[in-house]
CHARMM internal coordinates of N, CA and C (Angstrom, degrees):
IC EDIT
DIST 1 N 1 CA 1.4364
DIST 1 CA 1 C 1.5314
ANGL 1 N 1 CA 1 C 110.33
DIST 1 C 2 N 1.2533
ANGL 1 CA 1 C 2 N 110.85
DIHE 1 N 1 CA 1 C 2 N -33.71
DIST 2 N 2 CA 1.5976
ANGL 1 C 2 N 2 CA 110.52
DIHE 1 CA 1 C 2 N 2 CA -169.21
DIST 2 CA 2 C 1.8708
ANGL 2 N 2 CA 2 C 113.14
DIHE 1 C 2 N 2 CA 2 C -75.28
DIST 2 C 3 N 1.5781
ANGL 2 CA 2 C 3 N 94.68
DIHE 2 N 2 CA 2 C 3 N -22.25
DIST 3 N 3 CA 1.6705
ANGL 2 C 3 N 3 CA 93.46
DIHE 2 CA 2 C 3 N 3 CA -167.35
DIST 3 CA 3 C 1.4074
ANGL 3 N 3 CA 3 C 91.22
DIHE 2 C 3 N 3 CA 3 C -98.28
DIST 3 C 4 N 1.6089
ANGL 3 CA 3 C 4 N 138.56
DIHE 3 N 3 CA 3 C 4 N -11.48
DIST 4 N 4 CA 1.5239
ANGL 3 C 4 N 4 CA 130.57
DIHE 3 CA 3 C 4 N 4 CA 148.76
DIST 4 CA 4 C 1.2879
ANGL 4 N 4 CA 4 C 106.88
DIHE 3 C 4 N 4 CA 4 C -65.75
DIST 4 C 5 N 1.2740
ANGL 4 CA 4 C 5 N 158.04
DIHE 4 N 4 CA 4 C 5 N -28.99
DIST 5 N 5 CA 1.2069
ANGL 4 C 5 N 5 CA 134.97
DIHE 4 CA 4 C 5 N 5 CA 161.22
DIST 5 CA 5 C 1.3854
ANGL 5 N 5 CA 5 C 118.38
DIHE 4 C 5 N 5 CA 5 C -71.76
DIST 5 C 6 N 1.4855
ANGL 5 CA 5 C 6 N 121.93
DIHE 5 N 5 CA 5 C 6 N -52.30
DIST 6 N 6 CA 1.7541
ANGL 5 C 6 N 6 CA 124.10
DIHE 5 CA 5 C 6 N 6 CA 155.45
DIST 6 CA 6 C 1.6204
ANGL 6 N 6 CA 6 C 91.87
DIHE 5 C 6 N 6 CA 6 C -21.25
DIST 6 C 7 N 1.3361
ANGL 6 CA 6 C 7 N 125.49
DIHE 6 N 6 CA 6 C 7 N -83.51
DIST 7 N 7 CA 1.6748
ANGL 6 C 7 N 7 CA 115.32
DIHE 6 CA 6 C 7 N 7 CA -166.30
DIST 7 CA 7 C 0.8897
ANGL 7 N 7 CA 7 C 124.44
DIHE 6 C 7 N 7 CA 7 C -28.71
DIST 7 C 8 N 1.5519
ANGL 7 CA 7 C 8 N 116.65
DIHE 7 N 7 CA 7 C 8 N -73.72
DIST 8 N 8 CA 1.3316
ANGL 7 C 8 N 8 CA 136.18
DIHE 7 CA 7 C 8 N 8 CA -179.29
DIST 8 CA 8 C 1.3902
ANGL 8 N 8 CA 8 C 107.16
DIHE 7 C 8 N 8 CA 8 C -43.89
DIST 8 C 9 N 1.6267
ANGL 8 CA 8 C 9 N 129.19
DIHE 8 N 8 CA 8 C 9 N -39.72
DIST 9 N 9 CA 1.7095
ANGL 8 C 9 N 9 CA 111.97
DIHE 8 CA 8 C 9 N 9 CA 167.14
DIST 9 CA 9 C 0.8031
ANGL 9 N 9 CA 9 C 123.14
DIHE 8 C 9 N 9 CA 9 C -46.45
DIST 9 C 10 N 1.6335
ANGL 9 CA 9 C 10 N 110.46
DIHE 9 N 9 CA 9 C 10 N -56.17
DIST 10 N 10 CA 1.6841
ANGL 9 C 10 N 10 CA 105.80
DIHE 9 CA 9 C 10 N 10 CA -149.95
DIST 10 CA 10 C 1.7710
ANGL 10 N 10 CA 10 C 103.06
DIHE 9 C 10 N 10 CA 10 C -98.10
DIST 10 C 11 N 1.7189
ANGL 10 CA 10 C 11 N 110.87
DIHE 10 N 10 CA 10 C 11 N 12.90
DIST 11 N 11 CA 1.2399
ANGL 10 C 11 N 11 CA 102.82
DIHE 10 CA 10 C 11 N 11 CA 162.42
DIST 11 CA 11 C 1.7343
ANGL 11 N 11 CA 11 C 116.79
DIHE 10 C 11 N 11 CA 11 C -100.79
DIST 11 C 12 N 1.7660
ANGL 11 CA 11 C 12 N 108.90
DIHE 11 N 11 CA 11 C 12 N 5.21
DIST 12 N 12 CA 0.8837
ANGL 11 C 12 N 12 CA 85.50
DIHE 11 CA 11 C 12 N 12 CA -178.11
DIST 12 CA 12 C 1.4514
ANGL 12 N 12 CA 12 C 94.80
DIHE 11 C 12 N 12 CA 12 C -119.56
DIST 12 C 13 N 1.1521
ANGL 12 CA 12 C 13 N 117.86
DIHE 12 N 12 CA 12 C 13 N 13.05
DIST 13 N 13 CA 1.8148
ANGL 12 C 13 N 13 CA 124.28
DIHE 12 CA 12 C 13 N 13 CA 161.62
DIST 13 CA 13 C 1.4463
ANGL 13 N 13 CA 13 C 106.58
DIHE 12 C 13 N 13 CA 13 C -71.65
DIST 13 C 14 N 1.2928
ANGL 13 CA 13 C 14 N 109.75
DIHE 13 N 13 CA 13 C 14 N -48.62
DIST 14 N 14 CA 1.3276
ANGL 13 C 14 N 14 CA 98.68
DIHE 13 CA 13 C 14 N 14 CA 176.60
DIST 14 CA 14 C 1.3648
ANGL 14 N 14 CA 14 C 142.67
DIHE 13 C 14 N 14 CA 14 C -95.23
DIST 14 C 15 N 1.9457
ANGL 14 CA 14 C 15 N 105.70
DIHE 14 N 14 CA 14 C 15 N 7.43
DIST 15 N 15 CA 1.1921
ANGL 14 C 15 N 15 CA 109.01
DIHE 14 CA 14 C 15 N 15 CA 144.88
DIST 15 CA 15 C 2.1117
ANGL 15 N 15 CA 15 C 124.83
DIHE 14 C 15 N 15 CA 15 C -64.18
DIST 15 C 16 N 1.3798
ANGL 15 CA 15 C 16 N 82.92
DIHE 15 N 15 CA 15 C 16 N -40.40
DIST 16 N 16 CA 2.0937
ANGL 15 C 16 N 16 CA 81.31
DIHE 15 CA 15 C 16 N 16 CA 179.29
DIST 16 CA 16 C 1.2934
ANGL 16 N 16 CA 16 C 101.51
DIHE 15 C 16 N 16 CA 16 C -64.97
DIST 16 C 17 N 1.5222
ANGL 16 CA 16 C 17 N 127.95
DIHE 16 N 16 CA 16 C 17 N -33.94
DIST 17 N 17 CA 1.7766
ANGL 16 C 17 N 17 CA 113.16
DIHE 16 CA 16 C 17 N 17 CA 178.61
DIST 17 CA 17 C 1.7919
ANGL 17 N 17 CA 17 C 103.49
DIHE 16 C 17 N 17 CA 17 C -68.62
DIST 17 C 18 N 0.8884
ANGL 17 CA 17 C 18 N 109.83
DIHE 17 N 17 CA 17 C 18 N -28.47
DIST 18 N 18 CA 1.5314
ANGL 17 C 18 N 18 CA 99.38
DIHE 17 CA 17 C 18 N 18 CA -174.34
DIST 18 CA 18 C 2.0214
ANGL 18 N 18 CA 18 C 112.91
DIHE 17 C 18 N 18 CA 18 C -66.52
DIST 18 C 19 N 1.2321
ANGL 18 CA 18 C 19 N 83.64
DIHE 18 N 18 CA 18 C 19 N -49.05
DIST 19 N 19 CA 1.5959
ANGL 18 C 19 N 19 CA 87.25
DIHE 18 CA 18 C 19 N 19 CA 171.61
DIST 19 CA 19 C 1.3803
ANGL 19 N 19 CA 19 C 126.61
DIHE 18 C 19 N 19 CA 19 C -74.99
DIST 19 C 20 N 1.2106
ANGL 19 CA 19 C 20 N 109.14
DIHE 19 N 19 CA 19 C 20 N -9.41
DIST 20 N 20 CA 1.7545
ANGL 19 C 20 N 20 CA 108.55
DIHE 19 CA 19 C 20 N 20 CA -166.74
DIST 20 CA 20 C 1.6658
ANGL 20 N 20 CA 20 C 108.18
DIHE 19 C 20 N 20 CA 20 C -127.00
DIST 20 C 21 N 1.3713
ANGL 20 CA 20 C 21 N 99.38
DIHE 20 N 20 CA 20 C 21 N 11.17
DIST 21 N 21 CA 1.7271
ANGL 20 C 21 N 21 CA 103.50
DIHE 20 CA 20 C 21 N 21 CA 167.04
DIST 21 CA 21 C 1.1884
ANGL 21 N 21 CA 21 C 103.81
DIHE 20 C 21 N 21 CA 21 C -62.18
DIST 21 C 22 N 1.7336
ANGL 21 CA 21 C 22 N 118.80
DIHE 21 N 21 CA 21 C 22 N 152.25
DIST 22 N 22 CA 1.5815
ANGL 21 C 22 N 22 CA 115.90
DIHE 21 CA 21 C 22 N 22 CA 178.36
DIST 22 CA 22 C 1.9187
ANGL 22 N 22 CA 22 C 90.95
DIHE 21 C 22 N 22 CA 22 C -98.31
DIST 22 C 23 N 1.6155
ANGL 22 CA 22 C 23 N 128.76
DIHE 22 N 22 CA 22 C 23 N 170.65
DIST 23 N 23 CA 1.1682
ANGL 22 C 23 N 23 CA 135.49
DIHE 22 CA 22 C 23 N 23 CA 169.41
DIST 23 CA 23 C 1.3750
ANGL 23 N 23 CA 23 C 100.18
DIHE 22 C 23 N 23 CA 23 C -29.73
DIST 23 C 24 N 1.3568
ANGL 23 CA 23 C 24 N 109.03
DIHE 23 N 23 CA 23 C 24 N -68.88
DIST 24 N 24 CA 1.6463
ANGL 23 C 24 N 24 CA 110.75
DIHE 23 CA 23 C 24 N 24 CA -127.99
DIST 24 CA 24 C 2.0487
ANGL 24 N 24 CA 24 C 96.41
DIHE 23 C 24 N 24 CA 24 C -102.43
DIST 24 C 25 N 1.0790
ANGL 24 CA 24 C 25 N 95.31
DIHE 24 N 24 CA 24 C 25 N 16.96
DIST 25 N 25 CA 1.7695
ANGL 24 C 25 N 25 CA 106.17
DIHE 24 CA 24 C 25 N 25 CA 163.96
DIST 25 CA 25 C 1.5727
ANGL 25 N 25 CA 25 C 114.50
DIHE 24 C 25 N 25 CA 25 C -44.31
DIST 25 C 26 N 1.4599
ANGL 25 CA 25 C 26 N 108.89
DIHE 25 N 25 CA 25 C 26 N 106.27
DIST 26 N 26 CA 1.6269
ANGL 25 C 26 N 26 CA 118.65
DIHE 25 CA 25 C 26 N 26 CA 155.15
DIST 26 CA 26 C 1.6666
ANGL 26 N 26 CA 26 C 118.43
DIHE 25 C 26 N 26 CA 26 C -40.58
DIST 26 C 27 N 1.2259
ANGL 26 CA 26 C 27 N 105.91
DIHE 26 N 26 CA 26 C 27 N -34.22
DIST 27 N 27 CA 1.4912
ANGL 26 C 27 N 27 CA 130.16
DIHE 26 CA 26 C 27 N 27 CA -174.79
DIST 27 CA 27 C 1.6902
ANGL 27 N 27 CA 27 C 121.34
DIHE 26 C 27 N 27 CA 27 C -85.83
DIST 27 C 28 N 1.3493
ANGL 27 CA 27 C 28 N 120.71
DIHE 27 N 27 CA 27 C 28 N 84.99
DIST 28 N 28 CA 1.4521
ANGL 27 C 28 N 28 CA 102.76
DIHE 27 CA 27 C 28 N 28 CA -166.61
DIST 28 CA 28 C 1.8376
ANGL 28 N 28 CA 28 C 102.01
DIHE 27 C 28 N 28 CA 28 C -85.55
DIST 28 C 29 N 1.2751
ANGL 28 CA 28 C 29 N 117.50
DIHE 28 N 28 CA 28 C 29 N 137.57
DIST 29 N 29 CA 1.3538
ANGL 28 C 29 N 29 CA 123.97
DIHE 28 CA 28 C 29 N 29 CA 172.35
DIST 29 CA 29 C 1.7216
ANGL 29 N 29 CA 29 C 113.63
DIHE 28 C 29 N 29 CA 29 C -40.34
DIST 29 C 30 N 0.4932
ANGL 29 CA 29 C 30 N 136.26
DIHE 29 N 29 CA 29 C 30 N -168.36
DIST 30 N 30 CA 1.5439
ANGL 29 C 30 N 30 CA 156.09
DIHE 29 CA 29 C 30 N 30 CA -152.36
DIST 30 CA 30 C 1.7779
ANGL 30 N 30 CA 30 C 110.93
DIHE 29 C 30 N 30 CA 30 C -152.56
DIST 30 C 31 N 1.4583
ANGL 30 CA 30 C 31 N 120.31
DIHE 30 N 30 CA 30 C 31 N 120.85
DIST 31 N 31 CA 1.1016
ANGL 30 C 31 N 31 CA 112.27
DIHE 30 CA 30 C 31 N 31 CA 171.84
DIST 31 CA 31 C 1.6092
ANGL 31 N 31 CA 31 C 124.83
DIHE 30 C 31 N 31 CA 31 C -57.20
DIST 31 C 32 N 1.1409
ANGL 31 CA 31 C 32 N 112.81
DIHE 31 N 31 CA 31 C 32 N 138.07
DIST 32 N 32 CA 1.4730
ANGL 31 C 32 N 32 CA 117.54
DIHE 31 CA 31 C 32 N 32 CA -171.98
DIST 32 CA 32 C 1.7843
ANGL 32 N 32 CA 32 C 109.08
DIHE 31 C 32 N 32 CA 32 C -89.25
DIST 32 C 33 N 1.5269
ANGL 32 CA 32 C 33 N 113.36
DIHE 32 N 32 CA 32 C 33 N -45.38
DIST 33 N 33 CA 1.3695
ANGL 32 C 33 N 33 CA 96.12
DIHE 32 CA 32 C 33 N 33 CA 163.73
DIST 33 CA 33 C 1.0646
ANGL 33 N 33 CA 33 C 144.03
DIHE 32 C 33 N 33 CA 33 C -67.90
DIST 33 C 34 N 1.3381
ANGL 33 CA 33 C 34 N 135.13
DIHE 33 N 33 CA 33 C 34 N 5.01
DIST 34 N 34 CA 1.9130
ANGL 33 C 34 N 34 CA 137.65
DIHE 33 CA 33 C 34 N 34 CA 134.90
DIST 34 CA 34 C 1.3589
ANGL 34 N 34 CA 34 C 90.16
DIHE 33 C 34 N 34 CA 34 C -37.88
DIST 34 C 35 N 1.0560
ANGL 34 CA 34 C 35 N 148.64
DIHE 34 N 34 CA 34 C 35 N -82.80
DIST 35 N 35 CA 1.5447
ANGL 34 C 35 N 35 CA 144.48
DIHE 34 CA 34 C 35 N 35 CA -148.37
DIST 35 CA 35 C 1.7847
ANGL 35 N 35 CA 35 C 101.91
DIHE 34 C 35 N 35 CA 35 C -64.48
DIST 35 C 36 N 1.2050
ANGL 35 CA 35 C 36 N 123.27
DIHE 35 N 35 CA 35 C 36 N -44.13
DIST 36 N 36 CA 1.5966
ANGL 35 C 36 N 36 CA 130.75
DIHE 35 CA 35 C 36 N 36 CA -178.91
DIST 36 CA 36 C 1.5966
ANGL 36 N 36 CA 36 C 98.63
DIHE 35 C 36 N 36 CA 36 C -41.89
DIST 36 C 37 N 1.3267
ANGL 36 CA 36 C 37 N 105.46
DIHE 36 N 36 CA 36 C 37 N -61.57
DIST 37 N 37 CA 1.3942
ANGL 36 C 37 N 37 CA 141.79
DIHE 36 CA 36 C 37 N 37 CA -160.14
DIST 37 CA 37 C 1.9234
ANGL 37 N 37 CA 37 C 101.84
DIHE 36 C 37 N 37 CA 37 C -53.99
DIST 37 C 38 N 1.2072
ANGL 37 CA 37 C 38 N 80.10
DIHE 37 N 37 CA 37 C 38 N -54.97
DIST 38 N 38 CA 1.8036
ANGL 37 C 38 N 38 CA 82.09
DIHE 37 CA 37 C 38 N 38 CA 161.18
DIST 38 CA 38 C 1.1779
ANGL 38 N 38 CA 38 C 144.00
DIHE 37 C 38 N 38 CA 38 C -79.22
DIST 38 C 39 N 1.4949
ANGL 38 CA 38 C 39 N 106.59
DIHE 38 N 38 CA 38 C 39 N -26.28
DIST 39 N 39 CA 1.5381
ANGL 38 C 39 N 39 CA 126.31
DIHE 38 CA 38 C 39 N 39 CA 161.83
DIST 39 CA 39 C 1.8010
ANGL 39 N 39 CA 39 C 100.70
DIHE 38 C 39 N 39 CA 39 C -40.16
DIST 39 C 40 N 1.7743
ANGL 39 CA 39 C 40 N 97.70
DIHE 39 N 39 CA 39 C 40 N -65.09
DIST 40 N 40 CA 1.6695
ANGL 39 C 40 N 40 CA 90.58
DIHE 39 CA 39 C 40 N 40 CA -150.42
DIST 40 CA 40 C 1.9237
ANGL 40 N 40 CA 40 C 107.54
DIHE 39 C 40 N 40 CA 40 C -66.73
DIST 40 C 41 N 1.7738
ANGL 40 CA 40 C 41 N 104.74
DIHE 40 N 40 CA 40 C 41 N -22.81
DIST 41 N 41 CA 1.4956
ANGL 40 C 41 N 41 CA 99.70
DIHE 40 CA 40 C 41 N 41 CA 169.54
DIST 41 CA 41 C 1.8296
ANGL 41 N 41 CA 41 C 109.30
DIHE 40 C 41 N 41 CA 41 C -56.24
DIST 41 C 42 N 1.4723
ANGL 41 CA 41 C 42 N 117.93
DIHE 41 N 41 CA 41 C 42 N -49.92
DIST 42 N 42 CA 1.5709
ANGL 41 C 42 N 42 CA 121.68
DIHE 41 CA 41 C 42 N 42 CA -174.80
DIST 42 CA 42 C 1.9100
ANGL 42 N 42 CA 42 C 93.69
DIHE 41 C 42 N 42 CA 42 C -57.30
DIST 42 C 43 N 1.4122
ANGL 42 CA 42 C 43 N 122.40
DIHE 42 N 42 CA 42 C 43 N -55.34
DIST 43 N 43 CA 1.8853
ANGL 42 C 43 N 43 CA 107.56
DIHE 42 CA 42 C 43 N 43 CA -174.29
DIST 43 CA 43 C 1.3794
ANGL 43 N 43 CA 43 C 112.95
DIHE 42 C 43 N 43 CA 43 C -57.32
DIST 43 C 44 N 1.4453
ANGL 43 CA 43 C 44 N 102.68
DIHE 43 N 43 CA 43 C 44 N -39.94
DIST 44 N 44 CA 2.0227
ANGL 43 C 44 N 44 CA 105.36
DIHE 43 CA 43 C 44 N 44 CA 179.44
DIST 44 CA 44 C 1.7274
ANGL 44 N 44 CA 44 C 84.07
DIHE 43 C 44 N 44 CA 44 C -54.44
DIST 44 C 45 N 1.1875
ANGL 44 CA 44 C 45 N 124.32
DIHE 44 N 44 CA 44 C 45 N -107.79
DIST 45 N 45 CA 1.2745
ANGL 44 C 45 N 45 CA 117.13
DIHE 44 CA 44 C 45 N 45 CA 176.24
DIST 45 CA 45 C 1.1009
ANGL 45 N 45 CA 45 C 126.55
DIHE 44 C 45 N 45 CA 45 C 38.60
DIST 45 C 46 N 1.6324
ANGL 45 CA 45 C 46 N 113.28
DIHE 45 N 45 CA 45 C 46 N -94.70
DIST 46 N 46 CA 1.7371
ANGL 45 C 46 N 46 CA 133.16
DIHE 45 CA 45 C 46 N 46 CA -171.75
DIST 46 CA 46 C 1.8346
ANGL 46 N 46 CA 46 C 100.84
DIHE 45 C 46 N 46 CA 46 C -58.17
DIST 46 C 47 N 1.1749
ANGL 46 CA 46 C 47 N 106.45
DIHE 46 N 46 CA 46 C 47 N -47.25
DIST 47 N 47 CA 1.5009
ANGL 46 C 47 N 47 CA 126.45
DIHE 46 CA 46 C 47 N 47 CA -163.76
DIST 47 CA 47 C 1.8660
ANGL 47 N 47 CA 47 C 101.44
DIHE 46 C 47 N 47 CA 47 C -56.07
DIST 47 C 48 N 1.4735
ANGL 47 CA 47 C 48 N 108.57
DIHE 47 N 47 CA 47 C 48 N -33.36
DIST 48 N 48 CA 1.6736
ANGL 47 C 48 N 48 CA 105.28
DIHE 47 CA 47 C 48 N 48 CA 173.66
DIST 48 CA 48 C 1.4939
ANGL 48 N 48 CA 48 C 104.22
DIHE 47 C 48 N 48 CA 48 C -99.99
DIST 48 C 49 N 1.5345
ANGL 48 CA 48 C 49 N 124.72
DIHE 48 N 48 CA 48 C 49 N 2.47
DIST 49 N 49 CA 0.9833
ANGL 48 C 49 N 49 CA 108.09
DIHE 48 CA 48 C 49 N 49 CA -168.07
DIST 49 CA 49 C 2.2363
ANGL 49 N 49 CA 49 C 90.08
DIHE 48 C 49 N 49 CA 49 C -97.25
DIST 49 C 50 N 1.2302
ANGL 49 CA 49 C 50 N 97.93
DIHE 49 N 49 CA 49 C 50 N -37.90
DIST 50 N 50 CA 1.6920
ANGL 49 C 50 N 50 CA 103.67
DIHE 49 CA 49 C 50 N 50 CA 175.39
DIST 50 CA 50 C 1.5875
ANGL 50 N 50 CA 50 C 89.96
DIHE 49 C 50 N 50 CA 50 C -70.85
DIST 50 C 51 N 0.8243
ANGL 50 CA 50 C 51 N 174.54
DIHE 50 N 50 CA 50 C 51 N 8.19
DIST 51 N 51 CA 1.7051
ANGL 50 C 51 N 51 CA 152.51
DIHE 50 CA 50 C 51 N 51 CA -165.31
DIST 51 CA 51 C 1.8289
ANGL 51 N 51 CA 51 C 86.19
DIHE 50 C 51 N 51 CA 51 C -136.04
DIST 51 C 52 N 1.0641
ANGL 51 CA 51 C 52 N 131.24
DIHE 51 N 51 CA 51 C 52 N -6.29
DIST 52 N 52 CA 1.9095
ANGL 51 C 52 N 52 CA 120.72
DIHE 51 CA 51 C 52 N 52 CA 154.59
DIST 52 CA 52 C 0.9266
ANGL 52 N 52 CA 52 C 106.53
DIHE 51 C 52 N 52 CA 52 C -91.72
DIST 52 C 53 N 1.6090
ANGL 52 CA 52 C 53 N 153.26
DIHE 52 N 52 CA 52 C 53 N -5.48
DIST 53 N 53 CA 1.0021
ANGL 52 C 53 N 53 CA 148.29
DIHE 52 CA 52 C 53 N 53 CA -162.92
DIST 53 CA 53 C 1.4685
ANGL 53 N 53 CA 53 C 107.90
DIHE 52 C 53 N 53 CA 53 C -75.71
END
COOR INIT
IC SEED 1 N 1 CA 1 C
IC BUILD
């Protein structure tokens, strides 16, 4: 549970950097779906861990 919430931060930190970079940024954002991408491995996850219960 803890490293699905870890995900969900830093995928959704780096959705607001993606949108809120200005043009001329030294700093290019970071793709946000690597983090998506892990989310749905962390829900597959929880989803067999609730369905043994």
């Amino acid at each position: 549970m803890l490293a699905h919430g870890a995900a969900m931060r830093f995928f959704l930190t780096r959705l607001a950097d993606w949108g809120a970079a200005p043009a001329g940024a030294l700093v290019r954002p970071k793709d946000p779906m690597e983090y998506e991408r892990k989310l749905a491995v962390h829900r597959a996850g929880l989803s067999i861990l609730t369905d043994a219960v």
